[in-house]
N, C-alpha and C positions, 0 to 999 in steps of 0.2 A: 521565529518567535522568541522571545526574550525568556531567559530558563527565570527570571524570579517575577512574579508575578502577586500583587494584592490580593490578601485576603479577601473574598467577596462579602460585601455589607448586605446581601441581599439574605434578608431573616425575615422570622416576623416583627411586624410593625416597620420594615421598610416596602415605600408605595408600590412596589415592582414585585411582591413576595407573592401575591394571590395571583398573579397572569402568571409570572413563571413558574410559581409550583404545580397550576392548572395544567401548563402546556410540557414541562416537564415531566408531566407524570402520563400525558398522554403520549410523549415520548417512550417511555418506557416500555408502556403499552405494548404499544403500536412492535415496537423490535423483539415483545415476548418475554421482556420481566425486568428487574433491576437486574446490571453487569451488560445488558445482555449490546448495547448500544455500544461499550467498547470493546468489545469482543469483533463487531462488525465492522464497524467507523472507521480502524485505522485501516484496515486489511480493501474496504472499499476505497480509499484513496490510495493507498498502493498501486492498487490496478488502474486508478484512474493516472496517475501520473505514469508507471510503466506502458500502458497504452498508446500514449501518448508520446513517450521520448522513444520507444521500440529499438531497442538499442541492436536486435539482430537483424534488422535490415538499413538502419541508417548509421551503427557505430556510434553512434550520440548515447554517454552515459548520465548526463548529469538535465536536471532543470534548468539549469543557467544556459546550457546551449539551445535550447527552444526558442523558435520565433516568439516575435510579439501575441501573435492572432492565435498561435498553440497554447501559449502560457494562459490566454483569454477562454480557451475553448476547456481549459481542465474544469475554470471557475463555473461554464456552465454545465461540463459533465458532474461533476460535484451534487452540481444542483440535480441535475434528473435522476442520478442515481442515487441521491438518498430520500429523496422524493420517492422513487420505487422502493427502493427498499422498505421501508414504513411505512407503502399504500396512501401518501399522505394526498386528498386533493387539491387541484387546483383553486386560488381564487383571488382578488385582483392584483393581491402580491403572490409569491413562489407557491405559499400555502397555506392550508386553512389547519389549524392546530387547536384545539381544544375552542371549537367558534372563533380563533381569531386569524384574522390576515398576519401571515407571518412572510417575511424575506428570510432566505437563506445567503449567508454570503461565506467567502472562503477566499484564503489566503494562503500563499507561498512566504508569506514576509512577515512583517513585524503587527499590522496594524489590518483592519478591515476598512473599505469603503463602502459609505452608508448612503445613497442615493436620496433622493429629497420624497420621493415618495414613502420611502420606507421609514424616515423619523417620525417618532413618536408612536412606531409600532414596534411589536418583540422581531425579532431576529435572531436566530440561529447564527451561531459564528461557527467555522469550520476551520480548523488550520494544519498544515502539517511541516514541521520544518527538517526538508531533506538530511539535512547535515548533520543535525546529531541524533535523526529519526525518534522523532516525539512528536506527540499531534495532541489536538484541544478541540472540544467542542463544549460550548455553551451559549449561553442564552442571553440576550441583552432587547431589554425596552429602550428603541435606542429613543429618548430624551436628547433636546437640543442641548441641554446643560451638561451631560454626558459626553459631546463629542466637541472636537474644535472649528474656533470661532470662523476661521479661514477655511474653505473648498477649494477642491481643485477646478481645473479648466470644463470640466461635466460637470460641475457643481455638486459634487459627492463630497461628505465631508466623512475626516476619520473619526477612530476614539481616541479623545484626551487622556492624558496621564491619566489622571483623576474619573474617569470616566470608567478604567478598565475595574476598579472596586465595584462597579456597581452591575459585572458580568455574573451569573451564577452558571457555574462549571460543572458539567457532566462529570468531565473527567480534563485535567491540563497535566502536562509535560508529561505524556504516558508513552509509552513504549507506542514505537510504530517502526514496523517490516520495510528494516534497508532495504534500499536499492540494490540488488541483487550484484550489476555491474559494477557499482561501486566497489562492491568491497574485493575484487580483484583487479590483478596489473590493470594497467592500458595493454599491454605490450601481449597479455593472456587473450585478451578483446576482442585485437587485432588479427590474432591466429582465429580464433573464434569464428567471428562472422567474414574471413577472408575465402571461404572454402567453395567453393563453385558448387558445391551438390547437398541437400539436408543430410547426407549422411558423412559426407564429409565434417558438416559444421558439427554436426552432434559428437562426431567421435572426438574433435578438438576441442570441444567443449567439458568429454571426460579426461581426456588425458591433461587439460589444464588444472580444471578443479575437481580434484580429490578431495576424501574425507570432511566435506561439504553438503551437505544435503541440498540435493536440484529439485525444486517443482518442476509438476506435468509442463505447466504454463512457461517453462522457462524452456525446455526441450521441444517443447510446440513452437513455440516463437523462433527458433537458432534453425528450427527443422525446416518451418516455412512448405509444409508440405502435408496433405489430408491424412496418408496413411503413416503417420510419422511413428506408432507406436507399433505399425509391424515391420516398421525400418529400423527399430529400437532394440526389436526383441533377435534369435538368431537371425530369423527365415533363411532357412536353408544356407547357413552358414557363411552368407552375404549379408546379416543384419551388422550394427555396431555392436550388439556384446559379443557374437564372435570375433567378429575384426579386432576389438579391443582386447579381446581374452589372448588372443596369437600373438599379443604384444605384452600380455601378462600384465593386464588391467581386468580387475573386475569392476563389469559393470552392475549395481545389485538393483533390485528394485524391493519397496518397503513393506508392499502387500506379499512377494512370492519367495524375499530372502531373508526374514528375520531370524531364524536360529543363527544364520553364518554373520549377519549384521552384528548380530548381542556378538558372538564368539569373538569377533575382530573388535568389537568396541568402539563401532563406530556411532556415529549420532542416527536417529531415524530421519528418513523423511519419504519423497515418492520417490526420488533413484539417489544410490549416492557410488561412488568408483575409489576404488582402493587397488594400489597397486603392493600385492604379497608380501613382504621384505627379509621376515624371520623364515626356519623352517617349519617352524609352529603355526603361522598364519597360511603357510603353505597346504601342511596338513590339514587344517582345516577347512580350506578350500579346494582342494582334493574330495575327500570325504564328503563336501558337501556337493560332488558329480563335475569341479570344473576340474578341464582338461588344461592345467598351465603347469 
């Protein structure tokens, strides 16, 4: 999605101010207050693209390596999951919002496709652009005068330049949760998801990224295995923090090692792995019971 974006003309006294403020505010609602929609939004399309590219079983980091019919299937996970998330029902479009037939649509790219049933109804627009991790959601009456004159081969047509002033915006070019693959090597990736056993992949996966804070979801996924957080923890001195510990890696986790986390100064999150360096960081991983 393009970082500079029209002012929205949608105020009062323009014809689109009483449906969207209705249905935006039923929006709001519905997710539990105002803030409360992007607080959820981006963190749900996260998931729904990481689900979908599963980088620890296919090695695929990016949305551009996705099939056609995958890239197709986010647009309608999109749809169902924000659909649940905001209890919204069904009805002869995606949903029914404040009494009206509302389409949801969502995009990877620059522009949404507005199908012929859905003009001259509101629309939710959903966007997230991988690259420089920012996403958008708002609202649009899509009016035929709002999009352009030419459809594609399905007869969907986009929004016009001119068409995008008349979106009103939840929230645009807001923060949204890189892709976790992305932001390390190829070459770290590689070792990553090359390991013949969840324990294998887990403990390549600390000893690559240090001082990074990992989600559950991200050590679920590499583990590929039910018991993955008693494979995590010692068990009997076969788990990955000791295996990693006898290689003089801590593995911490966010709930059980925050004093030694603050001490070392590292970021919080659900695990993050630090390897000792000073004699001070030493100490203090001593003190705090590990054996390194």
């Amino acid at each position: 999605m393009r970082a500079n974006l029209p002012a929205s003309l949608v105020a009062p006294g323009h014809p689109d101010f009483a449906v969207s403020s209705a249905i935006l505010a039923e929006l709001d609602q519905r997710a539990g207050g105002a803030g409360k929609l992007a607080q959820e939004v981006p963190a749900l399309l996260r998931e729904v693209v990481d689900d979908v590219i599963q980088t620890p079983r296919t090695g695929r980091r990016s949305y551009d390596e996705l099939e056609k019919t995958e890239k197709t299937y986010i647009g309608t996970r999109v749809e169902i999951m924000l659909r649940s998330l905001l209890s919204l029902p069904r009805g002869r479009l995606d949903a029914v919002v404040a009494g009206h037939d509302t389409d949801i649509k969502h995009t990877m790219g620059n522009n949404w496709m507005i199908p012929g049933e859905a003009i001259g109804q509101p629309c939710i627009l959903v966007a997230a652009d991988e690259v420089r991790a920012r996403s958008y959601l708002g609202l649009i009456v899509a009016r035929p005068e709002y999009l352009t004159a030419s459809a594609n081969r399905d007869a969907k047509k986009s929004i016009s330049a001119a068409g995008f002033a008349h979106i009103c915006w939840v929230f645009s070019d807001y923060p949204y949760p890189p892709n976790f693959w992305r932001t390390i090597p190829a070459e770290s990736v590689e070792r990553i998801v090359s390991g013949r056993t969840g324990n294998e992949r887990v403990m390549a996966l600390f000893r690559e990224v240090q001082g990074i804070p990992v989600t559950r979801e991200t050590v679920e996924g590499v583990a590929r295995q039910k018991d993955f957080m008693r494979r995590i923890r010692a068990d009997g001195g076969r788990g990955t923090r000791d295996l990693l510990a006898a290689e003089g890696i801590l593995l911490l986790s966010g709930k059980y090692d925050g004093p030694l986390i603050r001490a070392l100064s590292l970021p919080t999150g659900d695990f993050v792995a630090h390897t000792p360096t000073t004699n001070e960081e030493l100490a203090a991983a001593r003190a705090a019971g590990w054996k390194i």
